[in-house]
DRENNU-376603 format. One record per residue (C-alpha): residue in three letters; z, x, y. Coordinates in nm, 3 decimals. Example, Ala and Ser with C-alpha at 12.3 -4.5 7.8 and 13.67 -1.06 7.14 Angstrom:
<recs>
[rec "Ala"; [0.780; 1.230; -0.450]]
[rec "Ser"; [0.714; 1.367; -0.106]]
</recs>
This chain:
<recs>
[rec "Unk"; [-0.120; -1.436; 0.944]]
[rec "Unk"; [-0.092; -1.582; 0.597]]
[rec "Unk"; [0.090; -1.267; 0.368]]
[rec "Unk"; [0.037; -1.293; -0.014]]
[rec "Unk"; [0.442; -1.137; -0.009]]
[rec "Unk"; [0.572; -1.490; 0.099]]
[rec "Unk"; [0.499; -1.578; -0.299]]
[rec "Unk"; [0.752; -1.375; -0.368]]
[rec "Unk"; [0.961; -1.376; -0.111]]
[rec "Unk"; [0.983; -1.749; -0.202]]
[rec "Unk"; [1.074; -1.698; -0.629]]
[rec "Unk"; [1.320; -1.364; -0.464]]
[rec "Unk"; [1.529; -1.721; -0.263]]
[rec "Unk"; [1.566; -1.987; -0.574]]
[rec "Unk"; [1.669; -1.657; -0.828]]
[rec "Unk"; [1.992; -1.740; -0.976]]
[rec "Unk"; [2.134; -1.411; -1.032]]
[rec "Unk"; [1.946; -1.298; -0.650]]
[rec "Unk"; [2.037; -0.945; -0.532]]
[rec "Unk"; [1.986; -0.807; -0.203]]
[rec "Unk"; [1.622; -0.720; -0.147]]
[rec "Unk"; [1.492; -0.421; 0.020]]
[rec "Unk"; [1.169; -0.426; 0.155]]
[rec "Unk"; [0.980; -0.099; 0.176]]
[rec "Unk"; [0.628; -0.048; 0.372]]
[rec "Unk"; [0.513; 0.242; 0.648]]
[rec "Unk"; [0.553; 0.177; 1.007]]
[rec "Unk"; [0.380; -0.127; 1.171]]
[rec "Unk"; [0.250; -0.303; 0.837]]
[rec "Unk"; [0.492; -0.647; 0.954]]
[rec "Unk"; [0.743; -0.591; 0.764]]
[rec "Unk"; [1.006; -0.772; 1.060]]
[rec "Unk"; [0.712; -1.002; 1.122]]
[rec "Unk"; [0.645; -1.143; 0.815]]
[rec "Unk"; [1.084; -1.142; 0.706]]
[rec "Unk"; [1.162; -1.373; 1.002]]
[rec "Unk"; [0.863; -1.589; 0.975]]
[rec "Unk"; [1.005; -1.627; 0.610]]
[rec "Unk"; [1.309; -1.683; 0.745]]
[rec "Unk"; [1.260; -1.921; 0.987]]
[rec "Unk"; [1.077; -2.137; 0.698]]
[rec "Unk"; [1.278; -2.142; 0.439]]
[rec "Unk"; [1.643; -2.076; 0.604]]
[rec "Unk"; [1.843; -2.257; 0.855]]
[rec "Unk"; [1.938; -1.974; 1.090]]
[rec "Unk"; [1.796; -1.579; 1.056]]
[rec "Unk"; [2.044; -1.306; 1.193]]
[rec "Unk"; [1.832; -1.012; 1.271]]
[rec "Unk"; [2.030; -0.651; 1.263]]
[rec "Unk"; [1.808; -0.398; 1.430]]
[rec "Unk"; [2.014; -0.083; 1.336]]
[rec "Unk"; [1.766; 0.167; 1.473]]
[rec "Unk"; [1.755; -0.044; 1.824]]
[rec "Unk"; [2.170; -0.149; 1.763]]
[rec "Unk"; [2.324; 0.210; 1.738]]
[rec "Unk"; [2.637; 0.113; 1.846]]
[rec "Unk"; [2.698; -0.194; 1.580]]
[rec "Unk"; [2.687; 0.165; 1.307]]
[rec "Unk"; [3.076; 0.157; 1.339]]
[rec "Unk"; [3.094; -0.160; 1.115]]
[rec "Unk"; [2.970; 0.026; 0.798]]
[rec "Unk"; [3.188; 0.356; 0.877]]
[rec "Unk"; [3.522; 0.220; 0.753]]
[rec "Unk"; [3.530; 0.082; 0.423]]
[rec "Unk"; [3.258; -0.134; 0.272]]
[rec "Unk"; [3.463; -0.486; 0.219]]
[rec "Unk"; [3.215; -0.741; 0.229]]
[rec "Unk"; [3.400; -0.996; 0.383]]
[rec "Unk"; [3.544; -0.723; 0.614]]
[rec "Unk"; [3.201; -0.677; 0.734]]
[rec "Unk"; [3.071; -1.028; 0.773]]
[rec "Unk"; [3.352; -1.108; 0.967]]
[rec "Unk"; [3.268; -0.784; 1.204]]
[rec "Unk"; [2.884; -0.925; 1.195]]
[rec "Unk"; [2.980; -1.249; 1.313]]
[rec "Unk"; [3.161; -1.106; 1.610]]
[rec "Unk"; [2.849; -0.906; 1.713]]
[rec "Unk"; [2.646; -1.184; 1.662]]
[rec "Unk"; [2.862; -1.476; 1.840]]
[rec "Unk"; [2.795; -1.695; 1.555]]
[rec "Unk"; [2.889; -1.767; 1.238]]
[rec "Unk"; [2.674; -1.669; 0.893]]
[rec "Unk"; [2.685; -1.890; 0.627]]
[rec "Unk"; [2.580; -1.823; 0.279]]
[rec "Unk"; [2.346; -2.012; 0.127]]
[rec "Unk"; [2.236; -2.172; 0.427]]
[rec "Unk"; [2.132; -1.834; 0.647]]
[rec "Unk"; [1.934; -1.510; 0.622]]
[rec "Unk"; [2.109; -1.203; 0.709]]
[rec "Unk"; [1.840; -0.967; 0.788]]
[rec "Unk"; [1.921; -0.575; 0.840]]
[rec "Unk"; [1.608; -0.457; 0.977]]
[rec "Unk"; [1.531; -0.083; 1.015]]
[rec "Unk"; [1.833; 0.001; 0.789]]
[rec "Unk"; [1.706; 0.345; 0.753]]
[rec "Unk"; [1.932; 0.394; 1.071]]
[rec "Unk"; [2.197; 0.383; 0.898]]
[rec "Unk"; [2.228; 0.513; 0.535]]
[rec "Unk"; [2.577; 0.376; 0.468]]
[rec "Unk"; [2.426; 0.037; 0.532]]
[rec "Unk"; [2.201; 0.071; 0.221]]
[rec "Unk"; [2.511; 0.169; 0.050]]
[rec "Unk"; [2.689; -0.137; 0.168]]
[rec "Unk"; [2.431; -0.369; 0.007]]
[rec "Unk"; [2.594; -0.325; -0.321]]
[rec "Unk"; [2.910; -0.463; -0.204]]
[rec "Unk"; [2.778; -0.744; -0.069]]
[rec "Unk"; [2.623; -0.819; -0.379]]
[rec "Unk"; [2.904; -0.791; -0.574]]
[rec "Unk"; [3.172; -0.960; -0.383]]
[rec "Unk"; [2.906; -1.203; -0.184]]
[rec "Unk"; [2.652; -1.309; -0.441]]
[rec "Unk"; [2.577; -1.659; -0.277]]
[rec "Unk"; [2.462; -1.480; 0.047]]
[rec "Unk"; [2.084; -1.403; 0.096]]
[rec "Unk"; [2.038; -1.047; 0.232]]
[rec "Unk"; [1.690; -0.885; 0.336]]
[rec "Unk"; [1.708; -0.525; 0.441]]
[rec "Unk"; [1.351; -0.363; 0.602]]
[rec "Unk"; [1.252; 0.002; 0.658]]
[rec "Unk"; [0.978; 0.277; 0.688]]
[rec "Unk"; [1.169; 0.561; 0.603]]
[rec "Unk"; [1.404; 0.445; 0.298]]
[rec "Unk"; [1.340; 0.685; 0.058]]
[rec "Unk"; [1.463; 0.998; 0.335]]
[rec "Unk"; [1.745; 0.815; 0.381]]
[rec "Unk"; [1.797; 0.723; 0.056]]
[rec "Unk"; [1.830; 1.101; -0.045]]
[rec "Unk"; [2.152; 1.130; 0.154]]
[rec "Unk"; [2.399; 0.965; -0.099]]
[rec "Unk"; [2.397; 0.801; -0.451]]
[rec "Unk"; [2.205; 0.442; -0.364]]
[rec "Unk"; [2.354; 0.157; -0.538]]
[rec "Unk"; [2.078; 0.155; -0.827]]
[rec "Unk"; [2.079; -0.205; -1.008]]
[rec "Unk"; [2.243; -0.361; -0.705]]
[rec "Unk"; [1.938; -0.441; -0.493]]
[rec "Unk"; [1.600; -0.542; -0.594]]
[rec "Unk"; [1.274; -0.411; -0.393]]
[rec "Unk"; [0.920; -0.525; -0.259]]
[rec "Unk"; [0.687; -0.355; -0.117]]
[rec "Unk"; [0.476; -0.483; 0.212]]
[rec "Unk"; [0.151; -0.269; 0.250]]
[rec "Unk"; [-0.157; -0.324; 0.549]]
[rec "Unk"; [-0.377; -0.681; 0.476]]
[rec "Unk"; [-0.593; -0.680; 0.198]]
[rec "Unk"; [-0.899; -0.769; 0.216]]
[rec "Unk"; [-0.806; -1.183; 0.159]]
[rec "Unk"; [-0.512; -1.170; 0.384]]
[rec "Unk"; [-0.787; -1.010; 0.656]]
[rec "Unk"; [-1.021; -1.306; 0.579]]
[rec "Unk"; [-0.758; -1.546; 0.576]]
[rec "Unk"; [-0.683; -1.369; 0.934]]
[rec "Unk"; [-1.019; -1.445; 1.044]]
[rec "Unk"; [-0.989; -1.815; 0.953]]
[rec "Unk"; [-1.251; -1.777; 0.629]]
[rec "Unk"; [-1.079; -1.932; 0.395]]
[rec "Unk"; [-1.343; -1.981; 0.120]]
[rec "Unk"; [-1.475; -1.596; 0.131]]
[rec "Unk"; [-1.137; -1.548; 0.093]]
[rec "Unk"; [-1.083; -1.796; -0.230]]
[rec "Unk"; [-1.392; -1.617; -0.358]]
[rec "Unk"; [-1.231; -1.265; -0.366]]
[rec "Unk"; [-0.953; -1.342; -0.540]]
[rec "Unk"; [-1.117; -1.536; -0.767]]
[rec "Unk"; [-1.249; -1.384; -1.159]]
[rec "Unk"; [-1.502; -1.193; -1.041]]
[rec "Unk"; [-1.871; -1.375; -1.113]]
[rec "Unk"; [-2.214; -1.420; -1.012]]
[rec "Unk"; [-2.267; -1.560; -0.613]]
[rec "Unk"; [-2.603; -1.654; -0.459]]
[rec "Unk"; [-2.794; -1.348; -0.251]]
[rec "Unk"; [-2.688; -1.506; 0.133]]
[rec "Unk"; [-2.305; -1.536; 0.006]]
[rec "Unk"; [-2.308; -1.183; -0.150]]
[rec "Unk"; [-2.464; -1.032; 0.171]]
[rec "Unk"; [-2.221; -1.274; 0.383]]
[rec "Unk"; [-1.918; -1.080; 0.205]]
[rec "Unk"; [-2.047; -0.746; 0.211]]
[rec "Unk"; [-2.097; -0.755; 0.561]]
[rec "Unk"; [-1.760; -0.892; 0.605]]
[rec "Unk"; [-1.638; -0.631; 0.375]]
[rec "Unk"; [-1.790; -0.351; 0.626]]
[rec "Unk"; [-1.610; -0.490; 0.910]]
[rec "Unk"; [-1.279; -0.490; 0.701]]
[rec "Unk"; [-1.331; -0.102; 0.621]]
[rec "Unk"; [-1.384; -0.029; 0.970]]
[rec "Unk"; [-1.108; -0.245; 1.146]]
[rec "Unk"; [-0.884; -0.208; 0.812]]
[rec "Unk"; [-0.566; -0.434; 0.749]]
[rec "Unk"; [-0.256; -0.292; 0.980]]
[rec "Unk"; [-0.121; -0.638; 1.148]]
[rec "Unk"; [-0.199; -0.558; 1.510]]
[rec "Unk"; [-0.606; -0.414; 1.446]]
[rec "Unk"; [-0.639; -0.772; 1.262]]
[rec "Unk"; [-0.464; -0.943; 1.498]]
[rec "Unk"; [-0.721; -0.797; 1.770]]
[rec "Unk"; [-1.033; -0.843; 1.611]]
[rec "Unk"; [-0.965; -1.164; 1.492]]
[rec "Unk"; [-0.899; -1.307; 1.850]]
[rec "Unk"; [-1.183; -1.061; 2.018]]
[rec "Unk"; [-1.463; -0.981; 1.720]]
[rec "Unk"; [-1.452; -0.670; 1.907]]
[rec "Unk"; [-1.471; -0.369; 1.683]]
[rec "Unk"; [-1.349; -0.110; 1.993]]
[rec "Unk"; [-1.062; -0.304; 2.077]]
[rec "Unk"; [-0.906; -0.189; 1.684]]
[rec "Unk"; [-1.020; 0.167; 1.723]]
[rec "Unk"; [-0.819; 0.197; 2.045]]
[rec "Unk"; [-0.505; 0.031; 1.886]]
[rec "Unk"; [-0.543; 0.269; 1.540]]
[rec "Unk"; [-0.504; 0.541; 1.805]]
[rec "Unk"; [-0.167; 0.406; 1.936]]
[rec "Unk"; [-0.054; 0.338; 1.586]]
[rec "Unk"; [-0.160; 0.707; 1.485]]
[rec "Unk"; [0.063; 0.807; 1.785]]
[rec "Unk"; [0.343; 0.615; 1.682]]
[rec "Unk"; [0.367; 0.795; 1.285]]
[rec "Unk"; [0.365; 1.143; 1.493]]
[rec "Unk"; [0.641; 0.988; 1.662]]
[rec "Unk"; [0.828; 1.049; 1.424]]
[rec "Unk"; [0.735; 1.364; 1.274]]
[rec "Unk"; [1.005; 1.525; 1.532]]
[rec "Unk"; [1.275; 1.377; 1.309]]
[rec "Unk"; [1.189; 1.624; 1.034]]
[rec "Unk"; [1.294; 1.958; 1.226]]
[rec "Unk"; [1.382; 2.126; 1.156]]
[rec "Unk"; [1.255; 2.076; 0.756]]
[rec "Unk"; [0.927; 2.047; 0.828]]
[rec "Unk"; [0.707; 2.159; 1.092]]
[rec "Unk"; [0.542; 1.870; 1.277]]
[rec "Unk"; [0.209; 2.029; 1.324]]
[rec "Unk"; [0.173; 2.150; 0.924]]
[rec "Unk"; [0.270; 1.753; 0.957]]
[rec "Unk"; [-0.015; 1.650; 1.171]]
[rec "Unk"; [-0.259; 1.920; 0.951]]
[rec "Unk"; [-0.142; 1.755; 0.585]]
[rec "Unk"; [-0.200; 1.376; 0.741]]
[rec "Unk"; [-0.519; 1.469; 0.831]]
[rec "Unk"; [-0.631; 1.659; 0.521]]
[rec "Unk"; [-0.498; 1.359; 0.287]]
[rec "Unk"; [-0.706; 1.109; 0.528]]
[rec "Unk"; [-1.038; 1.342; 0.498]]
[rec "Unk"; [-0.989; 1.424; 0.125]]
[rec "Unk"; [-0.930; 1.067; -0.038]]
[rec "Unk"; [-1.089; 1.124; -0.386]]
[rec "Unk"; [-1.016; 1.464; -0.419]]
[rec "Unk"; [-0.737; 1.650; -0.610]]
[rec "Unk"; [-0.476; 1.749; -0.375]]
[rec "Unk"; [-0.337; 2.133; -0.356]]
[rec "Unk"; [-0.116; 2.186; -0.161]]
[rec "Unk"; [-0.302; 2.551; -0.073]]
[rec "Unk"; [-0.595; 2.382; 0.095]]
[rec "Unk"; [-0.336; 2.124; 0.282]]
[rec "Unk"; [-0.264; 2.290; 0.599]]
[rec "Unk"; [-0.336; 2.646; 0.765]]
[rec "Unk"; [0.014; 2.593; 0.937]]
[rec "Unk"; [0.203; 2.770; 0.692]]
[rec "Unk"; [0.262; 2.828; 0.296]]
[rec "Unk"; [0.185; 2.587; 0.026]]
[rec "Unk"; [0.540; 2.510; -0.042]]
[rec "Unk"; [0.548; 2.396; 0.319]]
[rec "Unk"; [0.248; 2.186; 0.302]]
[rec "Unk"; [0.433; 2.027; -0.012]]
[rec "Unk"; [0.743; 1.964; 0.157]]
[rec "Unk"; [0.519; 1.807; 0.444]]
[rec "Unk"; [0.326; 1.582; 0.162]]
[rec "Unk"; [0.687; 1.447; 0.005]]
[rec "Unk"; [0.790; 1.359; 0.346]]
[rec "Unk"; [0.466; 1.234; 0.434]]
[rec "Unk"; [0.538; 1.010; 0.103]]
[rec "Unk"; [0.827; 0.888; 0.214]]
[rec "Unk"; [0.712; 0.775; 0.504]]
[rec "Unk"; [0.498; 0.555; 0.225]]
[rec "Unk"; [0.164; 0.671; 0.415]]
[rec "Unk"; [-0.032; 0.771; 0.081]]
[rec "Unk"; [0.015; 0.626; -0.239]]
[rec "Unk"; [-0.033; 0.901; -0.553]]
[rec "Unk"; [-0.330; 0.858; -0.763]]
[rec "Unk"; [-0.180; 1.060; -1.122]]
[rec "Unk"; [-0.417; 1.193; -1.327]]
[rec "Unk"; [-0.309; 1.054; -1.690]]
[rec "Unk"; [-0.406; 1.042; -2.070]]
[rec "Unk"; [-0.529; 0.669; -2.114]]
[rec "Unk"; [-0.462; 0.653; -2.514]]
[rec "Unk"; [-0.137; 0.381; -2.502]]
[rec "Unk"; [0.003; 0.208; -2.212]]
[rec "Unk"; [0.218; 0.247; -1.988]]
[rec "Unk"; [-0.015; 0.486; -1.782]]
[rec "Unk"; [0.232; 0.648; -1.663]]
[rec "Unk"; [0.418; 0.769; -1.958]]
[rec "Unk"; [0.182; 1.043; -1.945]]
[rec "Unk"; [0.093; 1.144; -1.618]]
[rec "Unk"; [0.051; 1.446; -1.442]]
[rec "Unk"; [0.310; 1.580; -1.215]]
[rec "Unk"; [0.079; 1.841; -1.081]]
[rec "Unk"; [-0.267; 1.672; -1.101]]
[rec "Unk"; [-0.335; 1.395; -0.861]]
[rec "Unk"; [-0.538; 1.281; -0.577]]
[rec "Unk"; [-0.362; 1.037; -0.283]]
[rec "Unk"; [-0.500; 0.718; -0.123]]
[rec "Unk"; [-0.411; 0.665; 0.257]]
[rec "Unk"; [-0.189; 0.388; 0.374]]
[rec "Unk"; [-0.506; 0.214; 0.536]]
[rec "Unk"; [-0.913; 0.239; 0.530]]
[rec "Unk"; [-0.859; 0.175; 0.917]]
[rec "Unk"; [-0.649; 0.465; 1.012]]
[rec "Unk"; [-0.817; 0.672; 0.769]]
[rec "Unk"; [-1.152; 0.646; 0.916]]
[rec "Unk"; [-0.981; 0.710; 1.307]]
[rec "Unk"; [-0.804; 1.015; 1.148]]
[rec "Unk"; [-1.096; 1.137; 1.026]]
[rec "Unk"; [-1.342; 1.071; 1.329]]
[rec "Unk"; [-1.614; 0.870; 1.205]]
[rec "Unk"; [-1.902; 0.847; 1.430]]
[rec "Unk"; [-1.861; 0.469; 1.458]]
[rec "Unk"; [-2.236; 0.432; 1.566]]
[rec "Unk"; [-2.390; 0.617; 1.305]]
[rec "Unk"; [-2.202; 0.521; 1.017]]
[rec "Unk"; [-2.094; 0.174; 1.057]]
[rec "Unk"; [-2.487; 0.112; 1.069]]
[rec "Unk"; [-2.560; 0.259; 0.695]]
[rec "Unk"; [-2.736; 0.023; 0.483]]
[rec "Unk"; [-2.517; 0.101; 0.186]]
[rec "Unk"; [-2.135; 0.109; 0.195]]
[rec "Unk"; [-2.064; 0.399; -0.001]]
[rec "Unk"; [-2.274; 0.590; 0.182]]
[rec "Unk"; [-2.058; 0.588; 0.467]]
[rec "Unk"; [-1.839; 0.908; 0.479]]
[rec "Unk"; [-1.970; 1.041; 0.187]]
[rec "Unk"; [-1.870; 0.735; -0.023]]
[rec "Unk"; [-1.506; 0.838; 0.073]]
[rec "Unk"; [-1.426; 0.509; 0.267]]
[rec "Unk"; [-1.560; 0.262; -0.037]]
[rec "Unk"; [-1.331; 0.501; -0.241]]
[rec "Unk"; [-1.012; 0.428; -0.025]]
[rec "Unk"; [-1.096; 0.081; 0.007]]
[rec "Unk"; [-1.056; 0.039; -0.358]]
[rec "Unk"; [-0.703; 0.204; -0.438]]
[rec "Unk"; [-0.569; 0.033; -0.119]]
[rec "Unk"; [-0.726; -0.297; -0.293]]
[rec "Unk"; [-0.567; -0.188; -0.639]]
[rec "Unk"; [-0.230; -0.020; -0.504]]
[rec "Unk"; [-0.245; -0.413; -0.223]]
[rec "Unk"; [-0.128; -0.574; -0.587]]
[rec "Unk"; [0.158; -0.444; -0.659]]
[rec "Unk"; [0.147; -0.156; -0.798]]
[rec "Unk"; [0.359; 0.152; -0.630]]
[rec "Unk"; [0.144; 0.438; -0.847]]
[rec "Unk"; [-0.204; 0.483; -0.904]]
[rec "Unk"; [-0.409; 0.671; -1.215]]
[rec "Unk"; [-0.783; 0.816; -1.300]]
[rec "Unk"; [-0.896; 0.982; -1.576]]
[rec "Unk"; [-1.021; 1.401; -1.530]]
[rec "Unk"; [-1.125; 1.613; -1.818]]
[rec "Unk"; [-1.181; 1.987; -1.770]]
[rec "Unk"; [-1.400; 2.146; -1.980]]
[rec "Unk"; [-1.626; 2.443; -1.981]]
[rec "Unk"; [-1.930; 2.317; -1.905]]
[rec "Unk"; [-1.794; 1.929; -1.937]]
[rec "Unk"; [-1.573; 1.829; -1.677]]
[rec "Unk"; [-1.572; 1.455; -1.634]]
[rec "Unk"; [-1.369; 1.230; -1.411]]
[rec "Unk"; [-1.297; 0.827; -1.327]]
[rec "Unk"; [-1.211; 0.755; -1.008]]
[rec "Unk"; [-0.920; 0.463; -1.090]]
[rec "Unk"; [-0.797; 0.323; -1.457]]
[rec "Unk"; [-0.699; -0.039; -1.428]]
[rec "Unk"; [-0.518; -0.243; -1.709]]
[rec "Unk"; [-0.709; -0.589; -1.839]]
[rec "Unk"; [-0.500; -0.857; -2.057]]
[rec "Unk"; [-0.333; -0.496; -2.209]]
[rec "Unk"; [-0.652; -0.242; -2.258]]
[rec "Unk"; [-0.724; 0.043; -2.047]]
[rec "Unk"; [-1.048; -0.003; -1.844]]
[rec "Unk"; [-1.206; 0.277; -1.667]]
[rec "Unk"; [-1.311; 0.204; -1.299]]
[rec "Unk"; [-1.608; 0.379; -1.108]]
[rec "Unk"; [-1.681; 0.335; -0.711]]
[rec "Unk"; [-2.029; 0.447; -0.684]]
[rec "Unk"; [-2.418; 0.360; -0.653]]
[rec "Unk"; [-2.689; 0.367; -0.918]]
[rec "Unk"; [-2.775; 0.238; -1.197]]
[rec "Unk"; [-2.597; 0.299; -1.558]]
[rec "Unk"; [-2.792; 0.535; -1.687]]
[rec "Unk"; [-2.666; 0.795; -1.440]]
[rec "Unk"; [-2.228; 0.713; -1.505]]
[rec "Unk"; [-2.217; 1.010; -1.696]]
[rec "Unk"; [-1.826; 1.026; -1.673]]
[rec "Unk"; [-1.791; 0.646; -1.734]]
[rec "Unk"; [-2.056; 0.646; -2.029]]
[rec "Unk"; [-1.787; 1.011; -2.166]]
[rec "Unk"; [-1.494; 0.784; -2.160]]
[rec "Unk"; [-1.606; 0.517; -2.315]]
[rec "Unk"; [-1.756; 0.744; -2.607]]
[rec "Unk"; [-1.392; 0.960; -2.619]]
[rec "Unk"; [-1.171; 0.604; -2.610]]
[rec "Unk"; [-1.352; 0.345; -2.819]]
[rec "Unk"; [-1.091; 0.111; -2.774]]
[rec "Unk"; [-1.114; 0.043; -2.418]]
[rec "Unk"; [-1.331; -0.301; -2.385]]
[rec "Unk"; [-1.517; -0.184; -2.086]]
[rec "Unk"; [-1.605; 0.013; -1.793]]
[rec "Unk"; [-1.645; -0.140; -1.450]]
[rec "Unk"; [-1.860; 0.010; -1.177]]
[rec "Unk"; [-1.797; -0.155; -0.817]]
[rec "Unk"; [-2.048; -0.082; -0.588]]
[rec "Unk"; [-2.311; -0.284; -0.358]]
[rec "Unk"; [-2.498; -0.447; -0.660]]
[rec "Unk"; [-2.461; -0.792; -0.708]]
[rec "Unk"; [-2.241; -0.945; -1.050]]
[rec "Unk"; [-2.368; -0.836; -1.381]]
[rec "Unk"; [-2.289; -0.744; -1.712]]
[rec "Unk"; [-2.471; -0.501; -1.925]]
[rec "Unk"; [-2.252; -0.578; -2.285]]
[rec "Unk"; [-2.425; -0.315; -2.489]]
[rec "Unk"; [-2.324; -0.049; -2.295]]
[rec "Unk"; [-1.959; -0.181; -2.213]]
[rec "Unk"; [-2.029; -0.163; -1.821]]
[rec "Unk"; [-1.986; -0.479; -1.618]]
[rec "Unk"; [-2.114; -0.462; -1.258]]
[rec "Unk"; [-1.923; -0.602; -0.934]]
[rec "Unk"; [-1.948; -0.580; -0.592]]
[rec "Unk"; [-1.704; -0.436; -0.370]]
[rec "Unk"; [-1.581; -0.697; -0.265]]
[rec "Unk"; [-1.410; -0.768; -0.565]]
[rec "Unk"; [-1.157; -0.484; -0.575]]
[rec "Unk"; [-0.847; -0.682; -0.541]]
[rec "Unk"; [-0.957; -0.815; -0.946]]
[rec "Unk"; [-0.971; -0.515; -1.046]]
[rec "Unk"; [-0.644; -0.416; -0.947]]
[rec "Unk"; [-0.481; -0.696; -1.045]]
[rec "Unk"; [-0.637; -0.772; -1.463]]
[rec "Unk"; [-0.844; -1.078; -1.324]]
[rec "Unk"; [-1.140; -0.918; -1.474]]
[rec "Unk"; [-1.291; -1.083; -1.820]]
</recs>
């Protein structure tokens, strides 16, 4: 499966002052997948380091961190020999083993001509455990397939040209052609192995049954919280972020497991585990957006429309048959689709726009940045008259060019009220400034 990552991936090999590269993600989005296919393309060999499966090889990173000390130690293990500049020397799961992480910076330093790639789902718990080596490794982040890598996927190449594309005006049968691929996307949603199953089957069922096992696998995990966190307040938060995407978290309404500072500990971890991403609530008068963000306001975006629809129990035969996408689940799942789109470009923190006033309160669902200007971005049906909060923000922040609305309505632009219309479909602009 074609990953838009490889791009950078790619520019992260030819830099000339390259440090090791960390790749974040949650559990089961390819991270090892797509690193050795990258590998095998653009290296000679790929050593692969499991250090979650490799216990044992731990020992070489308890003693002191001398980079040639441990290459030579590597090469042992491995029975072969690694050659910088010619190999890939690929610590998978590093999590495993914090002083691992730490090591990176020494290989850095004393081994700059060797090309290291280090892959986790837990980083930032393990992280916590010592001082990392900040400015000595660079990071990427790998999330589920967007909605272009999921076409790709499906071998439809040109609906997937068209997405990522400036958005603009398509014929009726090509609009309805991607919106009914779009309904399959927020159904099957974009973790490697659901794709991977659809695309060979087209059978909807077989993806439900593997989001199960995948949901399995996260709770998996939970155990290795105790005794911090509780894993059932665990299991409550997940499910509360997953049936609440669009509303402001509190950490009161959370879980009925226990106190709101332990439903807050359960969100961080949660967090780490990278299975949300933060939507901030922030003042949109100057850039950057988050310069003044809330630390107590926000809303949170699952990891993946797929998982969030299995966590929440959608009754697949009722609601994948609704006319309109955003009336399915309340408009919840179009919602989700949208930051995943938006968050699927790069960027590790999301923002809206909420005003409370008596009488007044007003709210954006996502801000997005085009060529430098604040934009405010709605997900929701009907026609203009009727975006109260949009038509508020444009009237309270003048300067921002113009307010987009994505919803089921074909392309159009409405230039004396600042709105432009676009499908769905067209998220991944949004997210990413491709919108003029």
């Amino acid at each position: 499966m074609k990953r838009f990552i490889e791009e950078k991936l790619i520019a992260w090999k030819g830099q000339a002052d390259r440090k090791p590269l960390l790749v974040r993600g949650a559990r089961q989005v390819g991270k090892t997948w797509t690193i050795l296919d990258f590998g095998r393309q653009h290296f000679d060999r790929v050593h692969r380091i499991d250090l979650e499966q490799r216990p044992d090889w731990h020992g070489v990173f308890t003693q002191d961190l001398v980079a040639d000390r441990i290459l030579s130690e590597l090469e042992i293990l491995l029975n072969t020999e690694i050659r910088p500049g010619q190999d890939l020397l690929f610590f998978d799961e590093i999590q495993a083993c914090p002083k691992a992480i730490l090591a990176l910076r020494y290989l850095y330093q004393e081994r700059p001509e060797l090309h290291v790639i280090a892959a986790g789902s837990l980083l930032e718990s393990a992280m916590r455990e010592f001082s990392f080596p900040v400015g000595r490794v660079q990071f990427l982040s790998l999330a589920p397939l967007n909605f272009a890598e999921f076409l790709l996927a499906l071998g439809r190449q040109r609906a997937a040209e068209i997405v990522l594309s400036s958005p603009h005006r398509l014929s009726d049968s090509v609009h309805a052609s991607l919106l009914q691929e779009l309904r399959q996307y927020l159904f099957v949603g974009g973790m490697p192995e659901c794709v991977l199953s659809y695309a060979r089957s087209r059978r909807l069922r077989e993806a439900l049954d593997i989001q199960t096992n995948l949901l399995t696998a996260f709770r998996q995990d939970f155990a290795k919280y105790r005794p911090r966190v509780d894993p059932r307040v665990l299991e409550a938060v997940l499910k509360s972020i997953a049936r609440n995407v669009g509303h402001q978290v509190k950490y009161a309404a959370l879980s009925d497991q226990g106190t709101p500072p332990t439903a807050k500990r359960a969100f961080e971890v949660l967090g780490f585990a990278r299975l949300f991403h933060n939507v901030s609530a922030t003042n949109p008068t100057g850039l950057p957006l988050g310069y003044s963000a809330s630390r107590h306001k926000f809303k949170a975006v699952f990891v993946d429309v797929g998982l969030m629809q299995s966590l929440c129990g959608l009754a697949l035969e009722t609601e994948y048959g609704k006319a309109d996408l955003l009336d399915i689940y309340q408009g919840a799942l179009a919602e989700q689709f949208v930051g995943q789109e938006m968050a699927s470009t790069g960027q590790e923190e999301l923002y809206y726009w909420s005003r409370e006033a008596r009488g007044s309160s007003a709210e954006v669902d996502y801000l997005s940045v085009q060529e430098g200007a604040i934009c405010p971005v709605e997900v929701k049906s009907g026609a203009a008259g009727r975006l109260r909060s949009l038509h508020l923000f444009l009237r309270t922040y003048p300067q921002s060019p113009k307010g987009i609305v994505l919803s089921m309505a074909p392309y159009a632009e409405l230039p004396e009220q600042k709105l432009m219309f676009l499908p769905l479909y067209y998220a991944f602009a949004t997210g990413s400034g491709w919108v003029r």
